[in-house]
N, C-alpha and C positions, 0 to 999 in steps of 0.2 A: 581577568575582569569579567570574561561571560559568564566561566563559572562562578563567580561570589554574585554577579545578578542573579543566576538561575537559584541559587540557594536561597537567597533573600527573597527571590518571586512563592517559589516552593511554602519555605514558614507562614507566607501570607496566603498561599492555599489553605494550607492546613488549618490556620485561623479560621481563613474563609467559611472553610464548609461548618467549623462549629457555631459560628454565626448563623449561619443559614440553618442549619438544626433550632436555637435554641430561638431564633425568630419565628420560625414555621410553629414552633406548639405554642408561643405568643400570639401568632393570625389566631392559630387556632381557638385559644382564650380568646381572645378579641370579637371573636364571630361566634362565639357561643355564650360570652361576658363566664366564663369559668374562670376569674383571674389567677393570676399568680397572686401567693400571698404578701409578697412585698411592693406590690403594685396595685397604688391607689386608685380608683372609679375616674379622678379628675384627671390625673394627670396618663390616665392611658390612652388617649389622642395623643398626646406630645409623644410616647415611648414608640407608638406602632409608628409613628411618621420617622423617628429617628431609625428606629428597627430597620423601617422597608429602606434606611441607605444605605447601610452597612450593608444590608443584601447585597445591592446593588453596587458597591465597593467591590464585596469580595467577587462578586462573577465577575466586574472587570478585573482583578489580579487575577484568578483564575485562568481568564482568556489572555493576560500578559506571561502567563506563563508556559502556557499551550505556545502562544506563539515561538518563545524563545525555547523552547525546549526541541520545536520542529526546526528551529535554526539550527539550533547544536545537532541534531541528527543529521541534517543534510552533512555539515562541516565533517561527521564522525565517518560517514558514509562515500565522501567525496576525501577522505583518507585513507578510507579502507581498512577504517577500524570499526569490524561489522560487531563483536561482542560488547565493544564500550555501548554502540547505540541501541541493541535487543535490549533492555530494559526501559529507557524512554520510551522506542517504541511499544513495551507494553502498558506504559503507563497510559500514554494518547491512545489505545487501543480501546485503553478501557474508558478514558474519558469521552470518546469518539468512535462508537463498536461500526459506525456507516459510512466511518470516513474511506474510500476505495484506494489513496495513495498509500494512508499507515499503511494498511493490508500489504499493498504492495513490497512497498519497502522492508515490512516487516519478516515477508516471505524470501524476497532479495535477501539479507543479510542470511538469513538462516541458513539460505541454501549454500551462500559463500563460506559458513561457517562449515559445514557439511563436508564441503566438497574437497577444502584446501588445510583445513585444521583436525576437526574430529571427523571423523565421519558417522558416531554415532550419539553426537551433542542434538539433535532433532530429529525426530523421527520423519519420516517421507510422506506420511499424509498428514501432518501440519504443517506441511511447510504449500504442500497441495492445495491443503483447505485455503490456505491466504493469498494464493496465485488466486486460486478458484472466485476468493471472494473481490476481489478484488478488481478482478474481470466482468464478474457478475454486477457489481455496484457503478461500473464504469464500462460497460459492454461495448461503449464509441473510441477506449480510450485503445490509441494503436502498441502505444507502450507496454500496456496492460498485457493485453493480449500477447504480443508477440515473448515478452518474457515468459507469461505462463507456457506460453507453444514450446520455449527454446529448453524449457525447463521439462516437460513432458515428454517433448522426443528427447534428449541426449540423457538424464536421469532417470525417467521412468517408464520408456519404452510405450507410452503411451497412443501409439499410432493412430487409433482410431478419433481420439480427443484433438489430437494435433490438428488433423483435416478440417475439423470443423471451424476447429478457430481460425487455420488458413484461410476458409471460406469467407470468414468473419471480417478477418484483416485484406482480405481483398477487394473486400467490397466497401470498406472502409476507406483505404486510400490504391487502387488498382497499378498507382504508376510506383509503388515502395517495391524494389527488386527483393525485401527482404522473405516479401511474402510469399513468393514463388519458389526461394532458395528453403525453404521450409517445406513448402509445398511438394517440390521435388524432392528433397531428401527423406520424408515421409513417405513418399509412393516407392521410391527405391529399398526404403527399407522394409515395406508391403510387398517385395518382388514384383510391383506394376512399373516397371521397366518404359515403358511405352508411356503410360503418365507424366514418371518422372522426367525423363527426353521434351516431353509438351510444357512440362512448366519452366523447364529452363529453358528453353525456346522462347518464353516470352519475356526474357530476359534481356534478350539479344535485340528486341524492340524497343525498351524501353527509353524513353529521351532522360529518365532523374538515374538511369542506369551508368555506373562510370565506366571508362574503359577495364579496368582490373576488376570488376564483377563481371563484366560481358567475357572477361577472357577467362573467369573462374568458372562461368556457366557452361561456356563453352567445351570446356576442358573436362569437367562433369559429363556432360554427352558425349565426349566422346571415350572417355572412363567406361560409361554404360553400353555403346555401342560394342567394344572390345568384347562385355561380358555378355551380350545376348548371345 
């Protein structure tokens, strides 16, 4: 059923946008009196006020479509079927280049796709660029951030990038044990041994910390202790 709505929304894009084309060089006639040749002097009031609704018809199908088109991604995505939704996602990409969740999720699938099917279906700085932007357009968002971080250090060795956005995400939400175990795994894999040991240390304080993080932190230090 969703999909025969998405189809049916879809044809009424495509409508759409040629409405909104063959309307815009009709404003345009209209605000310069250039008419069309089959369009009379009297009756071009009546045509531009019918024109501007069909406009506005078709950006509401448009927007019904967006919406349910982000529906069916979350659904494709929340099954772990990351190739069925890489095309919707680029489709909202291009309808919406600012929006920071497509980016996000758009970079999530890819890298899913990367890591467990091809490994050479996306190359590694697209899939960078849509963490990157993503973070960028939404810099508060903890989500954001901590994907692009988990994606940086364990795919792309990016250590120096990682810290920063730890810094980000700490200061963002300070009591998330997620930010530290990031934290720390990035200064251990820096060989800053002594950092790493401090950030999971403040692990062991934290109150939204559970027992089975406190004792993963814990066990971490003393992993590192063994090896100084």
């Amino acid at each position: 059923m969703r999909t025969t709505v998405l189809i049916g929304l879809s044809l009424m894009m495509f409508c759409g946008c040629e409405v909104i084309e063959d309307t815009w060089n009709r404003l345009l006639a209209y605000g310069t009196r250039k008419l069309p040749e089959n369009v009379e002097e009297k009756n071009l009031e009546e045509e531009f006020l019918q024109l501007s609704q069909k406009v506005r018809d078709a950006l509401i199908a448009i927007n019904d479509v967006r919406d349910v088109r982000m529906e069916l991604v979350d659904e494709l995505i929340a099954q772990e079927m990351y190739g069925m939704a890489i095309p919707h996602l680029e489709e909202l990409l291009f309808q919406t280049p600012e929006n920071a969740r497509i980016h996000y999720l758009y970079a999530v699938s890819m890298a899913k796709i990367t890591k467990n099917i091809d490994a050479t279906a996306f190359p590694s700085e697209k899939i960078t660029f849509h963490y990157d932007q993503a973070h960028t357009l939404a810099p508060m968002n903890y989500l954001y951030g901590y994907g692009y971080a988990v994606y940086l250090i364990y795919e792309e060795q990016e250590y120096e990038k990682v810290l920063a956005i730890c810094e980000r995400l700490i200061s963002i939400n300070s009591g998330d044990p997620r930010g530290y175990f990031l934290l720390g795994a990035t200064h251990y894999s820096l060989g800053d041994f002594s950092a790493a040991i401090d950030a999971y240390e403040r692990i062991l304080s934290l109150r939204n910390a559970s027992d089975e993080q406190k004792e993963q932190a814990q066990e971490n230090i003393n992993n590192i202790r063994i090896r100084q």
